[in-house]
OpenMM code with the backbone's topology and positions (N, CA, C; nanometers):
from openmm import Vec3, app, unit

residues = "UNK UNK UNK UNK UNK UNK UNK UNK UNK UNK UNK UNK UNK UNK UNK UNK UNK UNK UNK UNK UNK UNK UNK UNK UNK UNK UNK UNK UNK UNK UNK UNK UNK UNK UNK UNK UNK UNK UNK UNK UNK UNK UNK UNK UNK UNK UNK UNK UNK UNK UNK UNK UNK UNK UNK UNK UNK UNK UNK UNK UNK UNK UNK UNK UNK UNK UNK".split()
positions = [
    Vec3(-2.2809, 1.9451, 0.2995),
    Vec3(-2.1942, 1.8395, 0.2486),
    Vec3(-2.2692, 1.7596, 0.1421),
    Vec3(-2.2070, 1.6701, 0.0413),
    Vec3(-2.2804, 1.6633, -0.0744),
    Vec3(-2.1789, 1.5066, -0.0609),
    Vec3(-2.3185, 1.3879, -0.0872),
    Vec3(-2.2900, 1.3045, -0.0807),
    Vec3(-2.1715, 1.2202, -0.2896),
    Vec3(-2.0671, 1.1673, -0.2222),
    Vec3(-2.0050, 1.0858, -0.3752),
    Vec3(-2.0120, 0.9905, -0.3625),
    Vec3(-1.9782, 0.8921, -0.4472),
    Vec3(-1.9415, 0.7847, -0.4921),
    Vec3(-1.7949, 0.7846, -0.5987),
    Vec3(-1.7232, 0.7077, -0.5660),
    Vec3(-1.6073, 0.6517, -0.6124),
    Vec3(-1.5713, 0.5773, -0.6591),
    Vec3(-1.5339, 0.5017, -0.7937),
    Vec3(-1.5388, 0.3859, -0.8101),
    Vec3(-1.3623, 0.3489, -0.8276),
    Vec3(-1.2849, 0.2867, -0.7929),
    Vec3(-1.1647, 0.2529, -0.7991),
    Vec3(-1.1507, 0.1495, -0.9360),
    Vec3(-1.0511, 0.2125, -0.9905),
    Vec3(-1.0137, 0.1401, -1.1194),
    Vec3(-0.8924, 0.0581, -1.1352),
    Vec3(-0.9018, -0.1108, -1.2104),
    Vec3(-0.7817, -0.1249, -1.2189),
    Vec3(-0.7239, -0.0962, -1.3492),
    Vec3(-0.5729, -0.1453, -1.3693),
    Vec3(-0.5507, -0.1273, -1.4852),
    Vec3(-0.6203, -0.0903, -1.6709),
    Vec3(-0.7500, -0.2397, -1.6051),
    Vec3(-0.7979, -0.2576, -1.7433),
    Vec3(-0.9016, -0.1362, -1.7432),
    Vec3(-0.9047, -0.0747, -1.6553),
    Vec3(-1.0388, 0.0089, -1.6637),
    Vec3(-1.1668, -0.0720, -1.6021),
    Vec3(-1.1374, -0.1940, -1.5063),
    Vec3(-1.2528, -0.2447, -1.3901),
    Vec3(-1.2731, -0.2126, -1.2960),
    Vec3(-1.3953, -0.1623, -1.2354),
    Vec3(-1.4174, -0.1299, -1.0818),
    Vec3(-1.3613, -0.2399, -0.9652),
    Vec3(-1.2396, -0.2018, -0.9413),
    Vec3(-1.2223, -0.2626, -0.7529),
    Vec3(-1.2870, -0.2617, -0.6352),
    Vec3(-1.2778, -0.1616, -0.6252),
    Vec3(-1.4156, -0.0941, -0.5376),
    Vec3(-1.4822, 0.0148, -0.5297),
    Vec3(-1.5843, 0.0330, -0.4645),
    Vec3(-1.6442, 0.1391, -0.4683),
    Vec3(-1.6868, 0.2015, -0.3016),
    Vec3(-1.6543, 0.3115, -0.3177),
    Vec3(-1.6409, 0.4124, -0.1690),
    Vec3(-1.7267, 0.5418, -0.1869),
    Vec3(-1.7992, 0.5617, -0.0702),
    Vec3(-1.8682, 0.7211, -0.0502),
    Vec3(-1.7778, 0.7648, 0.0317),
    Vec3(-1.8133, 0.9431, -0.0079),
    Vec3(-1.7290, 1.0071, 0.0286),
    Vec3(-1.8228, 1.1174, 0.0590),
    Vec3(-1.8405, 1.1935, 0.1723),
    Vec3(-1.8648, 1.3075, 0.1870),
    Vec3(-1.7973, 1.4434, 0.1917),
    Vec3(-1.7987, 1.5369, 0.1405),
    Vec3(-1.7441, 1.6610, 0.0396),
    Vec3(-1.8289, 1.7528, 0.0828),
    Vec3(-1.7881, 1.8753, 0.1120),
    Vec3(-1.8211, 2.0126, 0.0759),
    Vec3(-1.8447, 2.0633, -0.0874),
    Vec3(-1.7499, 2.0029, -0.1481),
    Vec3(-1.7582, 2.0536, -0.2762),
    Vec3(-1.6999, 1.9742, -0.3855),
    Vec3(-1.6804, 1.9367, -0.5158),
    Vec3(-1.6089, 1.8540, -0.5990),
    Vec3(-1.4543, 1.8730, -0.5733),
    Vec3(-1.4212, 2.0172, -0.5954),
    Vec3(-1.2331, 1.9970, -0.5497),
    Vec3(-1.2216, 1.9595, -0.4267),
    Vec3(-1.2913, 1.9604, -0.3562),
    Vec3(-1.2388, 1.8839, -0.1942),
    Vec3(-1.2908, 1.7215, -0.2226),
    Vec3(-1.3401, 1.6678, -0.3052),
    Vec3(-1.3433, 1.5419, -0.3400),
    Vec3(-1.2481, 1.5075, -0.3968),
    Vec3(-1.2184, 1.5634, -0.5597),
    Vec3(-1.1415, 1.4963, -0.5719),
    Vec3(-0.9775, 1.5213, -0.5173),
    Vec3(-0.9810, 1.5982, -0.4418),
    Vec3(-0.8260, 1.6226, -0.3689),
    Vec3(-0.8351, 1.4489, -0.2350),
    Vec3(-0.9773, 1.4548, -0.1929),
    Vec3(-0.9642, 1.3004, -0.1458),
    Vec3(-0.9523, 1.2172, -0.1803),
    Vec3(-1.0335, 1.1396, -0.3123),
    Vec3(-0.9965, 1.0980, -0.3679),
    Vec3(-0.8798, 1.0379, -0.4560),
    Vec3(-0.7595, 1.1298, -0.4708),
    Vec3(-0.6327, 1.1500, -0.5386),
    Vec3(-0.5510, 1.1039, -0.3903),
    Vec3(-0.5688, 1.1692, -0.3001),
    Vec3(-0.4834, 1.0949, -0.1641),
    Vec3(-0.4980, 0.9763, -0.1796),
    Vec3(-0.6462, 0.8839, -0.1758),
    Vec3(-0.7264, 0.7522, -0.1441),
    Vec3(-0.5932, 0.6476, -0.2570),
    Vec3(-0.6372, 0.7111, -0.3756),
    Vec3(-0.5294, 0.6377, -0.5030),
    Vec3(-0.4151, 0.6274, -0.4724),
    Vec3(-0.3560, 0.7419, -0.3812),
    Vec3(-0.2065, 0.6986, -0.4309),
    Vec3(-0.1559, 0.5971, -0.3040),
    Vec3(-0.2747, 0.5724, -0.1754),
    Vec3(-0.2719, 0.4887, -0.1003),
    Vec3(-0.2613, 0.3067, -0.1221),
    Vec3(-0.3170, 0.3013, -0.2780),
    Vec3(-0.3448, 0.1838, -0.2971),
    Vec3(-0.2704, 0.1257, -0.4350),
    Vec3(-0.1889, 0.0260, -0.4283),
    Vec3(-0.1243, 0.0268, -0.5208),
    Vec3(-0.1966, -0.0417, -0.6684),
    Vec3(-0.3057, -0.1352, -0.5822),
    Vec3(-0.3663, -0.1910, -0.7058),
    Vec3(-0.5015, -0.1221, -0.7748),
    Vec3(-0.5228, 0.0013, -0.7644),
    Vec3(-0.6017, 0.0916, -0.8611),
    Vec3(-0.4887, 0.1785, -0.9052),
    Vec3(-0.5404, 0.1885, -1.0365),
    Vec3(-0.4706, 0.2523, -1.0862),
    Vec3(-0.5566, 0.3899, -1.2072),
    Vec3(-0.6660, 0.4176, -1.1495),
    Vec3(-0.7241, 0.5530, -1.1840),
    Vec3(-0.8790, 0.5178, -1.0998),
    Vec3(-0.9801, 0.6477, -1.1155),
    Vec3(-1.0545, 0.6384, -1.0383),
    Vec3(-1.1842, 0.6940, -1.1240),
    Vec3(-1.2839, 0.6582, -1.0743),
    Vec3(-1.4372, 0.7902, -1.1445),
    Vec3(-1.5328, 0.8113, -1.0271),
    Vec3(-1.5135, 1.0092, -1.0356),
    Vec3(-1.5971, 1.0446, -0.9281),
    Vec3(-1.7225, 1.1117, -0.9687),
    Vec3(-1.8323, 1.0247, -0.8836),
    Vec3(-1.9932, 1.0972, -0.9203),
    Vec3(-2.0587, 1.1508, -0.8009),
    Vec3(-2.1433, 1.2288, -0.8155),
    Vec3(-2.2257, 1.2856, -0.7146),
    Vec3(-2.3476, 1.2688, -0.8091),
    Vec3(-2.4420, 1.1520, -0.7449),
    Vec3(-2.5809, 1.1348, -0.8138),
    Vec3(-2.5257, 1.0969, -0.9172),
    Vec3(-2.6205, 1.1240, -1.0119),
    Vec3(-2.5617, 1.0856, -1.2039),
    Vec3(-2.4962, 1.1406, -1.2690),
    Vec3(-2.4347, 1.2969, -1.1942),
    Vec3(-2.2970, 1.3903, -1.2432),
    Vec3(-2.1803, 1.2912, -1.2394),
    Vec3(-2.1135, 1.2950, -1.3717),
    Vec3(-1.9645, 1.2289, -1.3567),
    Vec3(-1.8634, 1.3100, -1.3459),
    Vec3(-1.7854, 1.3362, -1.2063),
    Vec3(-1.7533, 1.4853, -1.1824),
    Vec3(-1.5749, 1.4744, -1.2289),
    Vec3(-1.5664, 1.3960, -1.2257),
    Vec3(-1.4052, 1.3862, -1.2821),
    Vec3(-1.3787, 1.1985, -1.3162),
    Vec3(-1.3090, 1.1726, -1.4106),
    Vec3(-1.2474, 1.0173, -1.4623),
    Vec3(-1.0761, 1.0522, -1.4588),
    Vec3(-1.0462, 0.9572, -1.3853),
    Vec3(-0.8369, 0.9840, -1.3876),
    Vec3(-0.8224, 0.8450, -1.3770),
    Vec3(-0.7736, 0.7715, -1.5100),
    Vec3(-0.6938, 0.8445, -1.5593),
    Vec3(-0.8063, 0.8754, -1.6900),
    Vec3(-0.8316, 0.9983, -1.7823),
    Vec3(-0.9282, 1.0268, -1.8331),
    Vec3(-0.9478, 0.9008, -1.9935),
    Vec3(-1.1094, 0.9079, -1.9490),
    Vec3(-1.1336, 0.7985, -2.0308),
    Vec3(-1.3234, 0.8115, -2.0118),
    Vec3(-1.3695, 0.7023, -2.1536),
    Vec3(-1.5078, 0.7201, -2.0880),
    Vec3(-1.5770, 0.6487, -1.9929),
    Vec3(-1.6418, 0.7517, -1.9194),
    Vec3(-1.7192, 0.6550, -1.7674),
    Vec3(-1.7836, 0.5272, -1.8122),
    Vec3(-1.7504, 0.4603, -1.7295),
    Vec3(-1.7856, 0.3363, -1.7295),
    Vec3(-1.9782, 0.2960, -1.6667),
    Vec3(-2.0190, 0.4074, -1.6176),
    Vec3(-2.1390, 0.3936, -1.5495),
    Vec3(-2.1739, 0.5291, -1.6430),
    Vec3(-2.3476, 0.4981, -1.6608),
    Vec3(-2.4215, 0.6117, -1.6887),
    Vec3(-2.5210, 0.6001, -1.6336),
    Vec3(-2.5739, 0.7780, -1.5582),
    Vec3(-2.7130, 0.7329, -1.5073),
    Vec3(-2.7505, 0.6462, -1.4284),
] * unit.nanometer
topology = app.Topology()
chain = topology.addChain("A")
for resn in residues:
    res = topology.addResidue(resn, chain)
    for name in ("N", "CA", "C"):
        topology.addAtom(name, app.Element.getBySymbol(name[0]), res)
């Protein structure tokens, strides 16, 4: 299992919060991830990393964290 991080986005493109997630693999992240969002009405896109990989941004845009 391969540890993430999540950062929840609002509108403007600000972190709400931020959540780990443990994963087998990136598509089984972000398929959690994408559930997590549509749970919450006030994010409204997300950015998923494992370590300093930025493994997917929705809604796509540039990451807000580097490194």
């Amino acid at each position: 299992m391969a540890d993430y991080r999540v950062y929840f986005l609002n509108a403007h493109g600000s972190i709400l919060k931020c959540e780990r997630l443990d994963c087998g693999d990136d598509e089984t992240a972000v398929r959690q991830v994408m559930m997590l969002l549509k749970k919450d009405r006030n994010c409204h896109g997300f950015e998923l990393w494992q370590s300093n990989r930025c493994v997917q941004v929705h809604p796509a845009h540039k990451p807000m964290h580097a490194g």
